[in-house]
N, CA, C and O atoms as CSV, one atom per row, in Angstrom:
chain,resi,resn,atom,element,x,y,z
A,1,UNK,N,N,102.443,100.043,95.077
A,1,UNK,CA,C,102.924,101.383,95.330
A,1,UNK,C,C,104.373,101.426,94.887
A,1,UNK,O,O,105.207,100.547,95.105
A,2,UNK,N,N,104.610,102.845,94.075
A,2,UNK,CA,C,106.001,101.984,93.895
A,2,UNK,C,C,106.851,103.934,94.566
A,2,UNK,O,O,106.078,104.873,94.757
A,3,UNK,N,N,107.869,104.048,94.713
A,3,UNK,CA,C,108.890,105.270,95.206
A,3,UNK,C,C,109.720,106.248,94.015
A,3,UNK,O,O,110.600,105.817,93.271
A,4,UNK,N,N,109.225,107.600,94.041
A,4,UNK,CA,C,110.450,108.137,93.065
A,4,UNK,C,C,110.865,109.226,93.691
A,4,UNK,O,O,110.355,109.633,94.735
A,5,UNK,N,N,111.981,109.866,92.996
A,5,UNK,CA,C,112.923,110.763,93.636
A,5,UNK,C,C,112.389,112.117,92.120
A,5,UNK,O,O,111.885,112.024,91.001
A,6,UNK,N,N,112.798,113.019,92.844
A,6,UNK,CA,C,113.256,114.347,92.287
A,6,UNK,C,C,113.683,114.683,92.956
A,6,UNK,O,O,113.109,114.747,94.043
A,7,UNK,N,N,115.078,115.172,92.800
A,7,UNK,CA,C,115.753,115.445,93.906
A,7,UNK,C,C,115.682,116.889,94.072
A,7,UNK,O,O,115.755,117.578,93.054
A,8,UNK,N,N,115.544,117.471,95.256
A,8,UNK,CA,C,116.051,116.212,96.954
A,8,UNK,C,C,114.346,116.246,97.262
A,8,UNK,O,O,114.258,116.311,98.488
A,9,UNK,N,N,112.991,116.230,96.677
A,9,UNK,CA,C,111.994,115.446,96.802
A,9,UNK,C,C,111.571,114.116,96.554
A,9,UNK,O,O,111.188,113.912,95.402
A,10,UNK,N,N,111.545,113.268,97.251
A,10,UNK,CA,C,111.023,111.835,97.201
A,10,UNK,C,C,109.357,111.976,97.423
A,10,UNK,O,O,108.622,112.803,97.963
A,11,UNK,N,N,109.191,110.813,96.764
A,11,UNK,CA,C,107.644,110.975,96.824
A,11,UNK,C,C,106.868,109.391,97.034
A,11,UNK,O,O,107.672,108.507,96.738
A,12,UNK,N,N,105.684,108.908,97.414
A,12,UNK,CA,C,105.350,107.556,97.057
A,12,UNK,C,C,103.963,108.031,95.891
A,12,UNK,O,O,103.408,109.117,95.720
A,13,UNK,N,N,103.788,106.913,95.355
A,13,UNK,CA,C,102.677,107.175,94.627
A,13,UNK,C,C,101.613,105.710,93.515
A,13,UNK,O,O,101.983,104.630,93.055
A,14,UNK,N,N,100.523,106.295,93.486
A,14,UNK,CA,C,99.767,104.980,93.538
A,14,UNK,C,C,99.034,105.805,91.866
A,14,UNK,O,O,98.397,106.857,91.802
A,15,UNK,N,N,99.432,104.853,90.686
A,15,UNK,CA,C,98.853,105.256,89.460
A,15,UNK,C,C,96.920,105.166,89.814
A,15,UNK,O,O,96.427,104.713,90.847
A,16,UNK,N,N,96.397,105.555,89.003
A,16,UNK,CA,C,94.882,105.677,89.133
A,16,UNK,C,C,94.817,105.040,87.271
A,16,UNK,O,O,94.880,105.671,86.216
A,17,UNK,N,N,94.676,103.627,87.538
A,17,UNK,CA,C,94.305,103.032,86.101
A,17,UNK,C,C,93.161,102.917,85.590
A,17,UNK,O,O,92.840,103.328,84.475
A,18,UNK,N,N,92.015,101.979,86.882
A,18,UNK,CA,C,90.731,101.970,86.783
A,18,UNK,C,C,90.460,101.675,87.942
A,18,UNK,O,O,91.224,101.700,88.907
A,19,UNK,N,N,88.651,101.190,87.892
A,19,UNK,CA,C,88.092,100.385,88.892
A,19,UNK,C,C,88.696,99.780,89.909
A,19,UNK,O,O,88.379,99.787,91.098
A,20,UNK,N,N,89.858,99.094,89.209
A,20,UNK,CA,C,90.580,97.929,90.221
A,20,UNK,C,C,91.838,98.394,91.048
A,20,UNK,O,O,92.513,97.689,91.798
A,21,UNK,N,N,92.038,99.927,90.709
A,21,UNK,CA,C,92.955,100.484,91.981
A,21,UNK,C,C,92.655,101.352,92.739
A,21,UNK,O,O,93.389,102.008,93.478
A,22,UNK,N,N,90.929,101.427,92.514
A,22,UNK,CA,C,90.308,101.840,93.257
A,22,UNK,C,C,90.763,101.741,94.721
A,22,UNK,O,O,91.424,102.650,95.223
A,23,UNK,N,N,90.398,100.594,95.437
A,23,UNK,CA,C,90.822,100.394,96.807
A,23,UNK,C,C,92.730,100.545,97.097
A,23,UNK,O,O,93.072,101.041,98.171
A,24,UNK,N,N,93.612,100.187,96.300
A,24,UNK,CA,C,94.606,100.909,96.222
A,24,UNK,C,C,94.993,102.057,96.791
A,24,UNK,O,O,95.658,102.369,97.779
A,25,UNK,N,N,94.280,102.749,95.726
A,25,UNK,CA,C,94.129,104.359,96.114
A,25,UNK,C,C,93.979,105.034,97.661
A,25,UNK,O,O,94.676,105.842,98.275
A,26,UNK,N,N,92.721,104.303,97.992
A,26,UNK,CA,C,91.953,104.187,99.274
A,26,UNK,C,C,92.785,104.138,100.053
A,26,UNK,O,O,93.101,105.182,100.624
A,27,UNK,N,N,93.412,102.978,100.348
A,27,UNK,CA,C,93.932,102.316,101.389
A,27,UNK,C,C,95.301,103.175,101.425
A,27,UNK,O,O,95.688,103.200,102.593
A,28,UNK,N,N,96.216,103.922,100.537
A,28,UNK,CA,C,97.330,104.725,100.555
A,28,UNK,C,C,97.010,106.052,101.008
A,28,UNK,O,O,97.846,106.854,101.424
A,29,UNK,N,N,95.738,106.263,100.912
A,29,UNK,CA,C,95.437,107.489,101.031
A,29,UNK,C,C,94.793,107.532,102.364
A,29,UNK,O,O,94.795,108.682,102.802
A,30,UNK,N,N,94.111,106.466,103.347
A,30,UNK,CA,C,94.006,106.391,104.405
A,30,UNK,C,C,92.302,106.504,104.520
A,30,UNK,O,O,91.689,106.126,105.519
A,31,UNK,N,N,91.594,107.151,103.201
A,31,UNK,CA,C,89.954,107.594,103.319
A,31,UNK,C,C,89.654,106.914,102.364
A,31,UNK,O,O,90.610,106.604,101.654
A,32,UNK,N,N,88.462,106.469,101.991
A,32,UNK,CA,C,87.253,106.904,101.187
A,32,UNK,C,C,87.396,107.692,100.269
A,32,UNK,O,O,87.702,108.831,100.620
A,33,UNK,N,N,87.216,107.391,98.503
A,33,UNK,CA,C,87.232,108.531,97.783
A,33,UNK,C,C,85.850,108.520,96.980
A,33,UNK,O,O,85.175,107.491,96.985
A,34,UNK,N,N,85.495,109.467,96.406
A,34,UNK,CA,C,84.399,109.629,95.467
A,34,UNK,C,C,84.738,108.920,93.935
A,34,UNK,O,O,85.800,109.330,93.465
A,35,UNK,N,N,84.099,108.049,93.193
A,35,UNK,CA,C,84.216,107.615,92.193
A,35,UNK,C,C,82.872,108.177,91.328
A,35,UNK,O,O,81.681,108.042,91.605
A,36,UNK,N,N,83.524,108.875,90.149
A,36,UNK,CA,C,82.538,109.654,88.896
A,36,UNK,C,C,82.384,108.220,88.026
A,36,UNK,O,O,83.017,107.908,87.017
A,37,UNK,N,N,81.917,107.871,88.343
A,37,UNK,CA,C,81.954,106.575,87.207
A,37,UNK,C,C,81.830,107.161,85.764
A,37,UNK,O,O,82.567,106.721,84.883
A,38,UNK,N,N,80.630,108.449,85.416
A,38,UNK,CA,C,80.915,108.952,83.768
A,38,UNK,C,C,81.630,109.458,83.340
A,38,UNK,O,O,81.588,109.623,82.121
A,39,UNK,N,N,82.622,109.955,84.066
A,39,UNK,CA,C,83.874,110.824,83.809
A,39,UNK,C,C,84.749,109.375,84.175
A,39,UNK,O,O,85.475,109.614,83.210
A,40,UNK,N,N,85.285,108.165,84.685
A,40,UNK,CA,C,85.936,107.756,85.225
A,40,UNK,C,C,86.947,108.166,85.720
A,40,UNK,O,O,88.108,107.907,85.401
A,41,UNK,N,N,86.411,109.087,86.838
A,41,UNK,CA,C,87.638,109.676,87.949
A,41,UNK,C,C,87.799,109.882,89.132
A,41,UNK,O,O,86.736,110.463,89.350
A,42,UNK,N,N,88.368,109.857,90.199
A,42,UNK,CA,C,88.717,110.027,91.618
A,42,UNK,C,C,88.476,111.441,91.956
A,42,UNK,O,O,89.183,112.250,91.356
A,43,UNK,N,N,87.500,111.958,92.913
A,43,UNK,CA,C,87.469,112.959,93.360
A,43,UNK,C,C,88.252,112.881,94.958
A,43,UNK,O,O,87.825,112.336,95.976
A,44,UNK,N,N,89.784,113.777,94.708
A,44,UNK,CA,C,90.449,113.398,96.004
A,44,UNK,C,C,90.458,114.588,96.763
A,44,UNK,O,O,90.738,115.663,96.233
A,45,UNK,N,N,90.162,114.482,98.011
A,45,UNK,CA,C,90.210,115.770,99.181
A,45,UNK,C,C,91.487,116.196,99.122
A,45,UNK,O,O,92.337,115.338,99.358
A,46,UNK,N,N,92.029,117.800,98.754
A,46,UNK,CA,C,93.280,118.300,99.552
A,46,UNK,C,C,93.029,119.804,100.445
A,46,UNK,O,O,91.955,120.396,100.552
A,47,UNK,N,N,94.101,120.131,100.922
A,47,UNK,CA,C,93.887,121.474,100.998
A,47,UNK,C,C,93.425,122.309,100.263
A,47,UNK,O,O,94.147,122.831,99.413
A,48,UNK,N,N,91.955,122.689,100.415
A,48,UNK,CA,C,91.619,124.008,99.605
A,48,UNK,C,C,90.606,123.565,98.971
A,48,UNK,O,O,89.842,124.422,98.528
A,49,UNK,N,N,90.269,122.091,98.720
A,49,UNK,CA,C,89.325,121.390,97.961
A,49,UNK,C,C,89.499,120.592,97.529
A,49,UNK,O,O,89.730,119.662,98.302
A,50,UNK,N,N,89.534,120.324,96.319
A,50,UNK,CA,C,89.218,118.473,95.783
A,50,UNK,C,C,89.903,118.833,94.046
A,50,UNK,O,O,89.759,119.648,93.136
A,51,UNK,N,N,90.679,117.634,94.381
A,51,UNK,CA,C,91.378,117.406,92.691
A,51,UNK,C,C,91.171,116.222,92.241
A,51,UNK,O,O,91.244,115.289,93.040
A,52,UNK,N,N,90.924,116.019,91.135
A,52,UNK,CA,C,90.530,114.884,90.208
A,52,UNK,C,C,91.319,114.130,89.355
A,52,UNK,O,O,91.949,114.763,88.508
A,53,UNK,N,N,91.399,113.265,89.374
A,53,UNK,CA,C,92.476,112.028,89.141
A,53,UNK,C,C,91.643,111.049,87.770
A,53,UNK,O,O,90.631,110.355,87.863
A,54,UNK,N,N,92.246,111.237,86.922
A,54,UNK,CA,C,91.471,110.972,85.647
A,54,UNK,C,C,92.494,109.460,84.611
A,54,UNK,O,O,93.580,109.771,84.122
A,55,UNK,N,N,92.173,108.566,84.500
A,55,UNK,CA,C,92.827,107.501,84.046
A,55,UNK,C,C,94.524,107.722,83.806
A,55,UNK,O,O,94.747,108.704,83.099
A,56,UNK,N,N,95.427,107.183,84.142
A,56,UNK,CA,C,97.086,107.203,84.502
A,56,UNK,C,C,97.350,108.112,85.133
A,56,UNK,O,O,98.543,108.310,85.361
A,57,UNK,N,N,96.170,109.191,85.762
A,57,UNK,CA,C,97.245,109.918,86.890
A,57,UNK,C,C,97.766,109.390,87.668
A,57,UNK,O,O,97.350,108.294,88.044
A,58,UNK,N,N,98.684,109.866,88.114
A,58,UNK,CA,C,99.338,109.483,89.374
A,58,UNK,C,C,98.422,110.526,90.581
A,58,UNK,O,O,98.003,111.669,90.401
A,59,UNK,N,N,98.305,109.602,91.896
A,59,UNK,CA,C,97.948,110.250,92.966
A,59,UNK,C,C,99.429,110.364,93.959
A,59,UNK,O,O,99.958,109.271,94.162
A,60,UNK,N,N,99.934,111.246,94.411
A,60,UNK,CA,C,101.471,111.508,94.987
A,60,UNK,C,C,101.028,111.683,96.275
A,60,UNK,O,O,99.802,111.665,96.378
A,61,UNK,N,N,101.738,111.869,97.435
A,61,UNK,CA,C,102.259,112.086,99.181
A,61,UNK,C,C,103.055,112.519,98.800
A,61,UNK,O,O,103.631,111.844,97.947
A,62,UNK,N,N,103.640,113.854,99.114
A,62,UNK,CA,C,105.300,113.916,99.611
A,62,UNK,C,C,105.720,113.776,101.071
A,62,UNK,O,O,104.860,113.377,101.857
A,63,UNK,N,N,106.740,114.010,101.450
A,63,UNK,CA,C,106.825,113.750,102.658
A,63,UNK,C,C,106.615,114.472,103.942
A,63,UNK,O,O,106.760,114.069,105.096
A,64,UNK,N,N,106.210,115.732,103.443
A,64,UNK,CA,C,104.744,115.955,104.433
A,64,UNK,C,C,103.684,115.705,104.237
A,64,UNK,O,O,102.847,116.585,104.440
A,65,UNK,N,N,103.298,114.502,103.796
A,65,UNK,CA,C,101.960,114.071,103.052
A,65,UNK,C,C,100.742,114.852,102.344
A,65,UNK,O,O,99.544,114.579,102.266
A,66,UNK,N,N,101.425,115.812,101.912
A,66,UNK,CA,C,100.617,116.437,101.209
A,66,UNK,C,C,100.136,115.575,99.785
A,66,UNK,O,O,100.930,115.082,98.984
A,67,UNK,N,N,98.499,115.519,99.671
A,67,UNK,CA,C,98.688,115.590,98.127
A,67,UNK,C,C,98.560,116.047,97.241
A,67,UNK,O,O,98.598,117.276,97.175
A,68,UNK,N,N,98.328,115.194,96.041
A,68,UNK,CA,C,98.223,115.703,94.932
A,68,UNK,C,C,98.091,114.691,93.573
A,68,UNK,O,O,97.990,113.465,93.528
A,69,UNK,N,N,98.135,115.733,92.447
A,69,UNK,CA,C,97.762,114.128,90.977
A,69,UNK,C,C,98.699,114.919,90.247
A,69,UNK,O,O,98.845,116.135,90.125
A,70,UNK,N,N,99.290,113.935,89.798
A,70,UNK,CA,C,100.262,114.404,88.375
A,70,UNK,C,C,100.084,113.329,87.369
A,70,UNK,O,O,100.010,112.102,87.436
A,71,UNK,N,N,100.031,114.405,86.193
A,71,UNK,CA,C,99.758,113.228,84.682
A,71,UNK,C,C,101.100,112.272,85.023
A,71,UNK,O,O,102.031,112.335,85.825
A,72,UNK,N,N,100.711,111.439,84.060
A,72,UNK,CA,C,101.781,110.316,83.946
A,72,UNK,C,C,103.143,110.852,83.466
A,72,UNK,O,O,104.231,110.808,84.039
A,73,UNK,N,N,102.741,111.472,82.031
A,73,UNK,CA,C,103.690,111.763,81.349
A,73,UNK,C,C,104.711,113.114,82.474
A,73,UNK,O,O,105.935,113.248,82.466
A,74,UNK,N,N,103.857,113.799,83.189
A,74,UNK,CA,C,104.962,114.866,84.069
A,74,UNK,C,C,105.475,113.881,85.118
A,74,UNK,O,O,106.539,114.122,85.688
A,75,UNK,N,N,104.968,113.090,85.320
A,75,UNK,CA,C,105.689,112.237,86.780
A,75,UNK,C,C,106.696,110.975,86.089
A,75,UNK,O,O,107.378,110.153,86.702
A,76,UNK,N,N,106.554,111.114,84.834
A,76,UNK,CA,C,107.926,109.901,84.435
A,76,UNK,C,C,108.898,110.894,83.847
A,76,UNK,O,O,110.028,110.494,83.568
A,77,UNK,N,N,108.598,112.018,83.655
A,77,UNK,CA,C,109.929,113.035,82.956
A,77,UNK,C,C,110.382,113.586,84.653
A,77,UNK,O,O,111.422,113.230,85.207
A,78,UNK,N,N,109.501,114.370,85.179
A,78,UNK,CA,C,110.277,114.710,86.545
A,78,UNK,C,C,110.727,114.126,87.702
A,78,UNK,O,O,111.311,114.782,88.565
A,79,UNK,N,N,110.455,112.662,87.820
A,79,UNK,CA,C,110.791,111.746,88.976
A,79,UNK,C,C,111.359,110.590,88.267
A,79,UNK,O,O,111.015,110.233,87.140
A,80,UNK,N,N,112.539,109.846,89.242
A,80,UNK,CA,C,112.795,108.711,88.899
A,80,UNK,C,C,112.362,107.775,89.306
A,80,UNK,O,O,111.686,108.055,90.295
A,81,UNK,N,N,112.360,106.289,89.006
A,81,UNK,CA,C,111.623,105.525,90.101
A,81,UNK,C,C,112.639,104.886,91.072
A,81,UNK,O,O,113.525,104.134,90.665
A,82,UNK,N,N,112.504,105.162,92.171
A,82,UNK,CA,C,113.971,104.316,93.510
A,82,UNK,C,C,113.345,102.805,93.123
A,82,UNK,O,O,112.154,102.610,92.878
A,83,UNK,N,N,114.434,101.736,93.119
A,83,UNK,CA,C,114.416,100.701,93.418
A,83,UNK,C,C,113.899,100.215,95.081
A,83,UNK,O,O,114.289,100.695,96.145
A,84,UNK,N,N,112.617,98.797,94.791
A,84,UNK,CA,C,111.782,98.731,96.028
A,84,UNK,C,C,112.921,98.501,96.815
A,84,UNK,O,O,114.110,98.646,96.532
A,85,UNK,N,N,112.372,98.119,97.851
A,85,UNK,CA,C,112.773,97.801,98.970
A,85,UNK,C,C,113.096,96.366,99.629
A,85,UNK,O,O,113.495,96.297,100.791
């Protein structure tokens, strides 16, 4: 898991590569997700319904844990990454 800023939003967030961050995902997200294996993608519960997380999305929390998926390319131009911890 790694931390980025847009300021003054911080966010955590867990890339969606393949198969193997599958449980990743899971375990940050606290549930169970649906895996499309022919599409290879994450069907993730939010408010209002379900968004889909398709190879390098990012899956985000902000800090009202809301979520959400942002492409790669919008989450490395609009966030920085904070140094861990």
């Amino acid at each position: 898991m790694k931390t980025f800023q847009r300021k003054p939003e911080i966010i955590t967030a867990v890339q969606w590569i393949d198969t193997n961050s599958y449980w990743d995902i899971c375990t940050f997200l606290g549930m169970d997700l649906t895996y499309i294996g022919a599409k290879k993608m994450l069907e993730i519960p939010v408010d209002g319904g379900y968004q889909y997380a398709e190879p390098t999305d990012w899956v985000v929390k902000d800090i009202y844990g809301n979520i959400s998926i942002k492409k790669n390319d919008t989450l490395l131009v609009s966030f920085d990454e904070l140094p861990s911890n």
